[in-house]
C-alpha positions in Angstrom: -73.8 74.8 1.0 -71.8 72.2 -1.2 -68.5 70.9 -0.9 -67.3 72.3 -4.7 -69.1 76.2 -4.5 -65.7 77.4 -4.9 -66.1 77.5 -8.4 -69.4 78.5 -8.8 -70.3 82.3 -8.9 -74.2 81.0 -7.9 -75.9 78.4 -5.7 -77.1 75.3 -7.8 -80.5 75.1 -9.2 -83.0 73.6 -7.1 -83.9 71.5 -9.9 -80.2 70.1 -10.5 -80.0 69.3 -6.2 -83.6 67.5 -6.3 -82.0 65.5 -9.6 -78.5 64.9 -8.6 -78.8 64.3 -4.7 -77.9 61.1 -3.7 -78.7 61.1 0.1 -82.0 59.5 0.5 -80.7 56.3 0.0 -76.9 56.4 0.5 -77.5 57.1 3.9 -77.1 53.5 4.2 -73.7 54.1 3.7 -73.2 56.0 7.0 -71.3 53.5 9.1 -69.0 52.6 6.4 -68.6 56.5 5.5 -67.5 56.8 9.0 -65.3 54.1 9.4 -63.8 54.6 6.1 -63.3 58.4 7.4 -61.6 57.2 11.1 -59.3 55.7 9.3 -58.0 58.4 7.0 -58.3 61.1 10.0 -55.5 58.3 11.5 -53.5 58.0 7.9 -53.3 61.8 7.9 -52.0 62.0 11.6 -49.3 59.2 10.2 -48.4 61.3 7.3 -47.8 64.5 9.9 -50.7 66.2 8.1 -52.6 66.5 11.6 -51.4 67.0 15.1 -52.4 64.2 17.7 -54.3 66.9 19.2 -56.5 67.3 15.9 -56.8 63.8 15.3 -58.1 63.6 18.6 -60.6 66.3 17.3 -61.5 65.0 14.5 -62.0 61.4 15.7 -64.4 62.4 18.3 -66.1 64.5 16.4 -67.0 61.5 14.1 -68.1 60.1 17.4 -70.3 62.3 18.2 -71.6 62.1 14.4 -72.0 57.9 15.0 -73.9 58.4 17.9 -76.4 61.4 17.0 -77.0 58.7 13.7 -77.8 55.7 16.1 -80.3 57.9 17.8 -82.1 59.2 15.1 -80.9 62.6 16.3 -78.9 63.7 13.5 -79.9 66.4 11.2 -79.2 66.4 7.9 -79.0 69.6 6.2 -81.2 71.3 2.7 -77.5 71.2 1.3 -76.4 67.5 2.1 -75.8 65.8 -1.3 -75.1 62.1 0.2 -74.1 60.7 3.1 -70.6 61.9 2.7 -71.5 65.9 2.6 -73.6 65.3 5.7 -71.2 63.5 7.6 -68.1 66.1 6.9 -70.6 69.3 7.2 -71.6 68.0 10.8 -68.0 66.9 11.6 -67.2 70.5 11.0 -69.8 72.2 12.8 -68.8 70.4 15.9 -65.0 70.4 15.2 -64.8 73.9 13.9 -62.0 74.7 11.7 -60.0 71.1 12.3 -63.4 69.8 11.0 -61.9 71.4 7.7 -59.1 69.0 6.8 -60.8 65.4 7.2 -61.0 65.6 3.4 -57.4 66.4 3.3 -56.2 64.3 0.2 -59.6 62.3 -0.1 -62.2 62.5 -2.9 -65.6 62.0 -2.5 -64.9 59.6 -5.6 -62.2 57.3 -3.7 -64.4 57.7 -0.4 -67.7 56.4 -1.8 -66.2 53.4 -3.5 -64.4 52.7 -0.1 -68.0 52.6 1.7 -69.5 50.6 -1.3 -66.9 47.7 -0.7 -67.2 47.9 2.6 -71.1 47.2 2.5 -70.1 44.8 -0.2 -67.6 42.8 1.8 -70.4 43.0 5.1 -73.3 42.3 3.3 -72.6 39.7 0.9 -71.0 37.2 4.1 -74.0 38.0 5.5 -76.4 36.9 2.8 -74.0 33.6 2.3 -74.9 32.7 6.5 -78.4 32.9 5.5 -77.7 30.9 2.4 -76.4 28.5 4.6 -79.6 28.7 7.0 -81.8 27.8 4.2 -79.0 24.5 3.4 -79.4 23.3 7.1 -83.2 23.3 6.8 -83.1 21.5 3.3 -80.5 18.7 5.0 -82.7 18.3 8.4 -86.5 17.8 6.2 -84.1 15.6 3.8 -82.7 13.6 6.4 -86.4 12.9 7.8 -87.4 12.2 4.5 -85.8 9.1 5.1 -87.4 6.4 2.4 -90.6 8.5 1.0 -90.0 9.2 -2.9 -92.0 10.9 -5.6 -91.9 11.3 -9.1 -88.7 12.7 -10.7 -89.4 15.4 -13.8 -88.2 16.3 -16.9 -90.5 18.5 -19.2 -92.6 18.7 -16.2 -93.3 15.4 -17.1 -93.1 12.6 -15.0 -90.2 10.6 -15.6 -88.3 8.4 -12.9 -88.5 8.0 -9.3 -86.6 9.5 -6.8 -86.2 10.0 -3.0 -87.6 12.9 -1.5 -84.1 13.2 -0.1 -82.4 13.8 -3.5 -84.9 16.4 -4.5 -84.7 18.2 -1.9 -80.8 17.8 -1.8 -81.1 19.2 -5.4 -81.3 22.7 -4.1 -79.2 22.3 -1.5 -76.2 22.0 -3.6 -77.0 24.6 -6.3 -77.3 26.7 -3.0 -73.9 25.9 -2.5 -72.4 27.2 -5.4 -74.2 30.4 -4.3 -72.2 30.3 -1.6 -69.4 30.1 -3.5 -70.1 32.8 -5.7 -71.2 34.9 -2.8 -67.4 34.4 -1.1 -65.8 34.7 -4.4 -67.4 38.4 -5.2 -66.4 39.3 -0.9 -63.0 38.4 -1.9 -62.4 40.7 -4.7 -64.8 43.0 -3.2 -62.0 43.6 -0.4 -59.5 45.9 -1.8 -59.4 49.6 -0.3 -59.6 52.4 -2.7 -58.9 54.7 -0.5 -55.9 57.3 -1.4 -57.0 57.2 -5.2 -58.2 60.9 -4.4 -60.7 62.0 -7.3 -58.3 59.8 -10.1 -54.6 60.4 -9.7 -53.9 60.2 -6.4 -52.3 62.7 -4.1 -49.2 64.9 -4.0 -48.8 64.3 -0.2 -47.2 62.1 1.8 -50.3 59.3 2.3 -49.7 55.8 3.0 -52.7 54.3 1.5 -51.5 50.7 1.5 -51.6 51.6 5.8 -55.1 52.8 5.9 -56.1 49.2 3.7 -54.9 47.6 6.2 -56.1 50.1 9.2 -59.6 49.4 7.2 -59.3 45.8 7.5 -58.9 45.0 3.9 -57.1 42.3 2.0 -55.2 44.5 -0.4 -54.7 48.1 -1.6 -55.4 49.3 -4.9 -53.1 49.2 -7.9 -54.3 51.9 -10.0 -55.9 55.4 -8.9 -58.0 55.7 -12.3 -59.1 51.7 -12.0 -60.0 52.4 -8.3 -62.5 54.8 -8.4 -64.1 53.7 -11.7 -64.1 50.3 -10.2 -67.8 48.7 -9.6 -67.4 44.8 -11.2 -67.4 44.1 -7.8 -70.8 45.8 -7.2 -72.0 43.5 -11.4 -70.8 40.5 -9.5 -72.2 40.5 -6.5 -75.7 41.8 -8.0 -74.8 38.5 -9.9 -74.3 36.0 -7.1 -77.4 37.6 -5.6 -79.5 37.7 -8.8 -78.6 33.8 -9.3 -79.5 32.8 -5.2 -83.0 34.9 -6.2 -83.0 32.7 -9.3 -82.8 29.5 -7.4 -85.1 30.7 -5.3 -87.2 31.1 -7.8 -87.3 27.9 -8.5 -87.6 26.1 -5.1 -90.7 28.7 -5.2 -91.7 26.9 -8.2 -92.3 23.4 -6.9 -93.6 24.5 -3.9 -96.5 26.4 -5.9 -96.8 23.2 -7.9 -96.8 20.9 -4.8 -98.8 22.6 -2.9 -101.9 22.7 -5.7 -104.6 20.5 -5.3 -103.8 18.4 -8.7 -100.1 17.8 -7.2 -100.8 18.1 -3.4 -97.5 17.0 -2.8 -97.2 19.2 0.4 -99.1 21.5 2.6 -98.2 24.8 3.8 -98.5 25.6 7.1 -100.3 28.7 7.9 -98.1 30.7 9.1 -96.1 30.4 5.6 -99.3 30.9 3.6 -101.8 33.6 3.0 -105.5 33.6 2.2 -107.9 35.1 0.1 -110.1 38.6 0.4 -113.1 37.1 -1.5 -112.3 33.2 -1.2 -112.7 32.0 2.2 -111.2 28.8 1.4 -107.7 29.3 -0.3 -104.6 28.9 1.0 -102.0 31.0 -1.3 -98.3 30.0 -1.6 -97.4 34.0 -1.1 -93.5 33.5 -0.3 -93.2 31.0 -3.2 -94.8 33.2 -5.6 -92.9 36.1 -4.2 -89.9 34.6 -4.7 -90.4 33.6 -8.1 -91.2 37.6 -8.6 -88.4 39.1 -7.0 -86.0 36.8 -9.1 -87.2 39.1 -11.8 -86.5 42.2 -10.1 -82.9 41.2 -9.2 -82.5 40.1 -13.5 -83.4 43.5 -14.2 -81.3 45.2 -11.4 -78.2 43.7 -12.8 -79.0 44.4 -16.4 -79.6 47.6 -15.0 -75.9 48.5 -13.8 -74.2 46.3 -16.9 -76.5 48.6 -19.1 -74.8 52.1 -17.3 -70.8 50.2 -17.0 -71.0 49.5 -20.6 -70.9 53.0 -22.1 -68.7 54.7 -19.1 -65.0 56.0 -20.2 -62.4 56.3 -17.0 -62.7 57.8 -14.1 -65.4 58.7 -12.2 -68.9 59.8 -13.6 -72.0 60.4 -12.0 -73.8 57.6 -13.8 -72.0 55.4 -11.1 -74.3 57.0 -8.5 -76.9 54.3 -9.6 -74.8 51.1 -8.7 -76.3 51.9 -4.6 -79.7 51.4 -5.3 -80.0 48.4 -7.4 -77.7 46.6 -4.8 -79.0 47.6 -1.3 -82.6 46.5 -3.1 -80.8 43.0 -4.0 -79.6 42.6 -0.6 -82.4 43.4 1.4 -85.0 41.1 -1.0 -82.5 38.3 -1.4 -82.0 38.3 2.5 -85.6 38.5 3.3 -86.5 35.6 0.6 -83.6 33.2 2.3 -85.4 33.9 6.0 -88.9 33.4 4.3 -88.6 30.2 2.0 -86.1 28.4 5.3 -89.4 29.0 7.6 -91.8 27.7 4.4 -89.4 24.4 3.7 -89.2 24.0 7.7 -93.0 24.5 8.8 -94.0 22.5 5.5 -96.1 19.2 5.5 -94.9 16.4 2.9 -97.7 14.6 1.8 -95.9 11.2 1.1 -98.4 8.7 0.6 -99.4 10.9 -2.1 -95.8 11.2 -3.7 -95.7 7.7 -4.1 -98.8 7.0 -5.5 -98.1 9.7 -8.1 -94.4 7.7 -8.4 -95.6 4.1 -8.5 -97.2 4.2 -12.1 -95.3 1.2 -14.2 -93.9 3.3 -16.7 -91.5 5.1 -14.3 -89.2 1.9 -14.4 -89.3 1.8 -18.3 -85.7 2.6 -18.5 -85.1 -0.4 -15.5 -86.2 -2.7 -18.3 -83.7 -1.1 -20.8 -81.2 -1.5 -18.8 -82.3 -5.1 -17.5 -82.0 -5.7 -21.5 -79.0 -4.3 -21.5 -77.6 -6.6 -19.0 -78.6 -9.9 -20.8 -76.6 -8.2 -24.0 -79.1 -6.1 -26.1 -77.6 -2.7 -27.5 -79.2 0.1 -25.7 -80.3 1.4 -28.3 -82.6 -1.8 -29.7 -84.0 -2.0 -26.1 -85.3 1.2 -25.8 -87.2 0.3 -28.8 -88.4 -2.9 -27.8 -89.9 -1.1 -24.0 -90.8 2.0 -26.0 -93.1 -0.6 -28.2 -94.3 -2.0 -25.0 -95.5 1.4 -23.9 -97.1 2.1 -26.9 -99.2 -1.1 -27.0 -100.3 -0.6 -23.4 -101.3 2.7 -24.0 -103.0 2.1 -27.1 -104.4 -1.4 -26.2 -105.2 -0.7 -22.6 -103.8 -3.4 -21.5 -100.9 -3.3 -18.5 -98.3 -3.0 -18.8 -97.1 -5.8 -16.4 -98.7 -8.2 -18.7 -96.7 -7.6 -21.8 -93.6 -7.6 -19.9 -94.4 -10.5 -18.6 -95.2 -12.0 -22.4 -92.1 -10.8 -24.0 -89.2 -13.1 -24.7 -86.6 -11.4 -23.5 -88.3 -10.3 -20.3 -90.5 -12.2 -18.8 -91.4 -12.5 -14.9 -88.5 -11.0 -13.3 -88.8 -8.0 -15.2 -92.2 -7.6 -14.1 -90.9 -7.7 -10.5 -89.5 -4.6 -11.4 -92.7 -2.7 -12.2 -93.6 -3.0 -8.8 -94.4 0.2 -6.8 -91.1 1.6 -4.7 -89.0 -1.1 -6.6 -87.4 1.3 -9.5 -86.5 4.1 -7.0 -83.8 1.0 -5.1 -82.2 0.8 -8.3 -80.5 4.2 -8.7 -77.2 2.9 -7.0 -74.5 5.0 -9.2 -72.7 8.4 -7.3 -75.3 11.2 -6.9 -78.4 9.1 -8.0 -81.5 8.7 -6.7 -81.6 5.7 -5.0 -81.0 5.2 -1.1 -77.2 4.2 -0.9 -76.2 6.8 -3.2 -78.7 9.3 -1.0 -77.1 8.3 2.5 -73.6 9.2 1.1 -74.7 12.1 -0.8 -76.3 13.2 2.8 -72.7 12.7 4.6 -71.3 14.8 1.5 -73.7 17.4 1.8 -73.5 17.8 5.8 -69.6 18.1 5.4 -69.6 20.8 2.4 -71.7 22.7 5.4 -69.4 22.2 8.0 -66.7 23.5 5.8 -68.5 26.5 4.3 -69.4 27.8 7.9 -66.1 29.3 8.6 -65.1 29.9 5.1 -68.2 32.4 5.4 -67.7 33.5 9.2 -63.9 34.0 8.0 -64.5 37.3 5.8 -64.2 40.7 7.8 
């Protein structure tokens, strides 16, 4: 039995339930459903529209519905579109006819969106605390990093020294702005919907600006048609989930990179590492590689939903049924792939004696000599000639490079003191640069942002 046979002189097609239903997945939605419903069962009783006695029915009844849910005892009907016809039909069985007016004035159109934010506004704080798990791990392994360094890239190529400390610091701040983002989409996330009925509202006497704040929203809705066709906050926070699985991605990256044998920058421990069925001896970066994948999945989730927004006219239409899945899926992999790649970065063994070697090769300080040019008043310009024609010669010649520095007039023995291994790394002094002093204050930066974003993410409801 559906909520809208009224109209209809037969029962739906089997074919048009087994397309249309909604349930198998929005299920999720249970605990906001019933929240969302306490609340208007306590509006209605404001607005005179049920006697305390009734509310008192009607708010045990979805009780009784809470708890036959936690114990796996509830039993969802052949007729049960989504979470919301399940919930009302059982509400009714056990309520009788009171169980008949908890959708007085509601819309299954203003109730789903009020769930959606509500898992929104939950969810997303709770992916930003494991963003921040994930920051704490990449401050602790950068403050033991202490003085080890490793090649910097560019191209994948090496190009200058840095400390291990500002690498790994690297993803700790784009992290942040994850954060950010992830607080940013809560915030506009939390704004009730609720008393926007199916489009237009409601010809009786409902307070919905009360039951926001019963809810524990920030704000009420503006405009009935706006709040139930309403899901940017559903693109944005696919977004600022798509773009933590993005970074991910990329930690996953290096760590695939650093982990080969021609890098060997790090090794895995085994409980962060998988092996081969054929190959007794590999050892596979799995949760790297898995987070480089999922990244991909999120992209396409959120092109996904922009794809069905684009063409939609005001209000409600059913295309907006697909918004749930694409988002409970980017939750539940981006939260996974946080808890995953924290344990990989913690357990994980930095090879550093390696990462210097592969850092200490002369031509890593070329641009030191540039700028030691600089300083005795060559334009920048000429002097990356004159060291680019160095590293030509000793490429081509094979002869080191130490040697023609040391021969050239306008260089001569003290630059060569700066081709010395673990020398060029020193010399990064200005804000956010490589080199140690710039490191130990962007550590004491880093550490505070952390300490700040804690309760700005423990502060959302």
């Amino acid at each position: 039995m559906t909520l809208w046979q009224g109209r209809f002189g037969v029962a739906p097609a089997d074919a048009l339930m087994a397309f249309t239903v909604s349930l198998p997945f929005d299920a999720r939605l249970a605990a906001d459903d019933l929240a969302g419903s306490r609340a208007h069962v306590r509006g209605l009783a404001r607005a005179g529209l049920l006697t305390a006695e009734e509310e008192g029915v009607l708010l045990a009844a979805l009780g009784r519905v809470e708890e036959e849910l936690a114990e796996g005892i509830f039993a969802f009907a052949p007729g049960d579109e989504d979470i919301h016809t399940a919930v009302e039909r059982r509400v009714t069985e056990i309520a009788g006819a009171t169980g008949a007016k908890l959708h007085t004035g509601r819309s299954r159109n203003d109730q789903v969106a009020t769930d959606v934010r509500l898992f929104v506004r939950r969810e997303l704080g709770q992916v930003a605390e494991q963003v921040l798990a994930l920051q704490r791990v990449l401050l602790a392994r950068a403050k033991a990093a202490r003085d080890a360094y490793l090649p910097g890239y560019t191209h994948l190529q090496r190009a200058q020294p840095v400390l291990l400390a500002h690498h790994l610091l690297a993803h700790g701040w784009a992290l942040a702005r994850d954060v950010d983002r992830l607080l940013d989409a809560r915030r506009r996330a939390d704004v009730s919907p609720l008393g926007a009925g199916a489009l237009a509202g409601s010809s009786l006497p409902l307070d919905p600006e009360a039951v926001a704040a019963d809810l524990g929203f920030a704000a009420c809705f503006d405009n009935s048609l706006d709040a139930v066709s309403d899901r940017d906050f559903v693109a944005e926070a696919l977004f600022a989930l798509t773009l933590v699985a993005v970074h991910l991605s990329r930690l996953g990256e290096e760590l695939v990179l650093w982990s080969s044998e021609e890098f060997g920058f790090v090794r895995l421990d085994d409980a962060y590492a998988t092996g081969s069925s054929m190959l007794p001896q590999k050892k596979n970066p799995d949760v790297a590689e898995l987070a480089r994948g999922k990244a991909g999945r999120l992209v396409g989730h959120l092109a996904g939903l922009l794809t069905t927004l684009k063409g939609l006219p005001l209000a409600y239409n059913r295309d907006l049924q697909e918004d749930k899945e694409p988002l409970f899926d980017a939750v539940d992999q981006v939260g996974r792939a946080l808890v995953a790649m924290s344990g990989m970065v913690e357990t994980a063994t930095f090879d550093v004696e390696r990462m210097q070697a592969a850092a200490d090769s002369p031509y890593g300080a070329a641009v030191d000599l540039v700028e030691l040019l600089v300083t005795r008043g060559i334009p920048f310009r000429e002097a990356h000639g004159v060291v680019g024609g160095l590293v030509h010669d000793a490429l081509e010649r094979h002869v080191p490079l130490a040697e023609l520095v040391a021969a050239h007039p306008d260089l001569g023995d003290d630059a060569v003191a700066l081709l010395e291994p673990g020398v060029a790394v020193t010399r990064r002094t200005t804000r956010g640069g490589a080199g140690p002093a710039a490191v130990a204050e962007q550590l004491r930066r880093f550490k505070a942002r952390l300490d700040a974003d804690e309760p700005r993410v423990a502060g959302g409801a």
